[in-house]
C-alpha positions as CSV (number, residue, x, y, z in Angstrom):
1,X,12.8,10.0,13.7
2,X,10.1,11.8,11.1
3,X,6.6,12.7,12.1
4,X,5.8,9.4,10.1
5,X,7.2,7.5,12.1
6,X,5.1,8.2,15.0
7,X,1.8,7.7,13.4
8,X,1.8,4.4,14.6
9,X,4.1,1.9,16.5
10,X,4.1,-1.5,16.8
11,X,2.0,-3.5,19.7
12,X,1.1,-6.3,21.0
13,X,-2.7,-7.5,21.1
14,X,-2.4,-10.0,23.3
15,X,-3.7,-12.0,21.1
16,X,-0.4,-13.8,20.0
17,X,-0.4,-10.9,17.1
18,X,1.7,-7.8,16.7
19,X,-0.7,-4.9,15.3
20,X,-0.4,-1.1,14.7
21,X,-1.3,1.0,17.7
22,X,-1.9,4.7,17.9
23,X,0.8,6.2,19.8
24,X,0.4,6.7,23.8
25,X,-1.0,10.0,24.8
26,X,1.2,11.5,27.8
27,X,-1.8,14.1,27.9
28,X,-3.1,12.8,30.9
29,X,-6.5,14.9,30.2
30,X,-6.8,12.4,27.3
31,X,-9.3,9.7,28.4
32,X,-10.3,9.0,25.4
33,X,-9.1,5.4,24.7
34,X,-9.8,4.8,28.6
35,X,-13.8,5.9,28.0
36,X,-13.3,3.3,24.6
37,X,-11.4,0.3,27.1
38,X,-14.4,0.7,29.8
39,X,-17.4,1.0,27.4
40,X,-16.1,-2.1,25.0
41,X,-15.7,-4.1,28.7
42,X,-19.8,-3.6,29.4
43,X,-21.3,-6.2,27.7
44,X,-18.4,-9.3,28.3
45,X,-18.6,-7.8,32.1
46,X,-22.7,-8.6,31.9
47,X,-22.8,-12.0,30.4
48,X,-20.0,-12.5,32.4
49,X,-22.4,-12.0,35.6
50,X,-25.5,-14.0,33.6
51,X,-22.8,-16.8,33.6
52,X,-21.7,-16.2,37.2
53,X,-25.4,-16.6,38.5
54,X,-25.9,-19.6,35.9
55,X,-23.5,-21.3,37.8
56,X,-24.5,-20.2,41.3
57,X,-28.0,-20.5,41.2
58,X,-29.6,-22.3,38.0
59,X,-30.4,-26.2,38.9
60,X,-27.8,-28.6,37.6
61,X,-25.9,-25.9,35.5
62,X,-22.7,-26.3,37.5
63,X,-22.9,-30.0,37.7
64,X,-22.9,-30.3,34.1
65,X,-20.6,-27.7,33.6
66,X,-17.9,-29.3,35.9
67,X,-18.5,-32.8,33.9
68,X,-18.3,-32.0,30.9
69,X,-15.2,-30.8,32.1
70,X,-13.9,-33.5,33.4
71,X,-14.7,-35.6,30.2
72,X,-12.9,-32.6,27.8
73,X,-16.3,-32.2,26.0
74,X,-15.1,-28.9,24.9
75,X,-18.3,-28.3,22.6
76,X,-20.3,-28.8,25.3
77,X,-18.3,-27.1,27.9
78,X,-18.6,-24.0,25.4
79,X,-22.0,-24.8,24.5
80,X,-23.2,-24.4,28.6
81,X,-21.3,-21.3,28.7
82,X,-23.0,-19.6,25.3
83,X,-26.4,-21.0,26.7
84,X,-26.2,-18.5,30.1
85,X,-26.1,-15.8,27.5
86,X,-22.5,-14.9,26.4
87,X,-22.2,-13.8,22.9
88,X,-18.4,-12.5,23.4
89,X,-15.7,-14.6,21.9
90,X,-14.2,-16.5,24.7
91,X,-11.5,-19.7,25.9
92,X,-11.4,-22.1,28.2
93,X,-8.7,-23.9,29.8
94,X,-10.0,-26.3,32.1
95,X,-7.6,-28.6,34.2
96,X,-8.2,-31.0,37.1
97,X,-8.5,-27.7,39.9
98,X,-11.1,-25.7,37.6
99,X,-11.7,-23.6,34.6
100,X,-10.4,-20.5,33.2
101,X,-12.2,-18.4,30.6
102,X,-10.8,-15.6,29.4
103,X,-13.5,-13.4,27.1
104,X,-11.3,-11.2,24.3
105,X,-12.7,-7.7,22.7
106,X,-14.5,-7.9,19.8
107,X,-11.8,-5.4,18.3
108,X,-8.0,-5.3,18.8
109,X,-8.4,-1.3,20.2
110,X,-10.8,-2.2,23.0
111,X,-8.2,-2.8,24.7
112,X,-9.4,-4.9,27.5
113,X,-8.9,-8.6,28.9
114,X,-11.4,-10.5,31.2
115,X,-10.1,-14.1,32.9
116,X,-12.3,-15.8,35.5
117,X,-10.4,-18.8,37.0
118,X,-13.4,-21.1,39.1
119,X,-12.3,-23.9,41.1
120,X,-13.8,-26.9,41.1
């Protein structure tokens, strides 16, 4: 195999895509893409906690969120959720037990995934 070849290999995002990844570093001095992973994960980990307390303690917030829910308003559903703050890309799966949201990185290298599963 040439140097070339190495430059870059083949990964999954886990975002349904295959995309070019730098190669693993065995150095295991080399934090750098950890530092990256942890910084990119700040801001989804803060509106995460806005939403969290949304639903906890803000008047009516759950009730509507569990609704709309329930009626697969999906706007609104998302709409509640951006309202508490979050600006990161997110989905939701919601089914008769609860909801999942899963909030994905802004760019393929952060290299991070958040999923908060709620019951109902």
């Amino acid at each position: 195999m040439s140097n070339s070849e190495w430059d870059y290999y083949d990964g999954y995002s886990g975002w349904g895509e295959w995309v070019p990844r730098l190669p693993i570093s065995t150095d295991p001095e080399d934090v750098t893409k950890l530092k990256h992973s942890a910084k990119s994960f700040l801001r989804p980990a803060n509106e995460l906690h806005g939403f969290l307390e949304a639903v906890a303690e803000k008047k009516g917030f759950a009730e509507q969120l569990k609704k709309a829910a329930e009626l697969n308003q999906n706007k609104k559903v998302h709409d509640l959720i951006k309202s508490t703050g979050v600006v990161t890309d997110f989905a939701t799966n919601m089914n008769p037990d609860g909801i999942r949201i899963t909030f994905q990185p802004e760019a393929v290298d952060a290299c991070f995934q958040i999923t908060l599963s709620l019951c109902w």
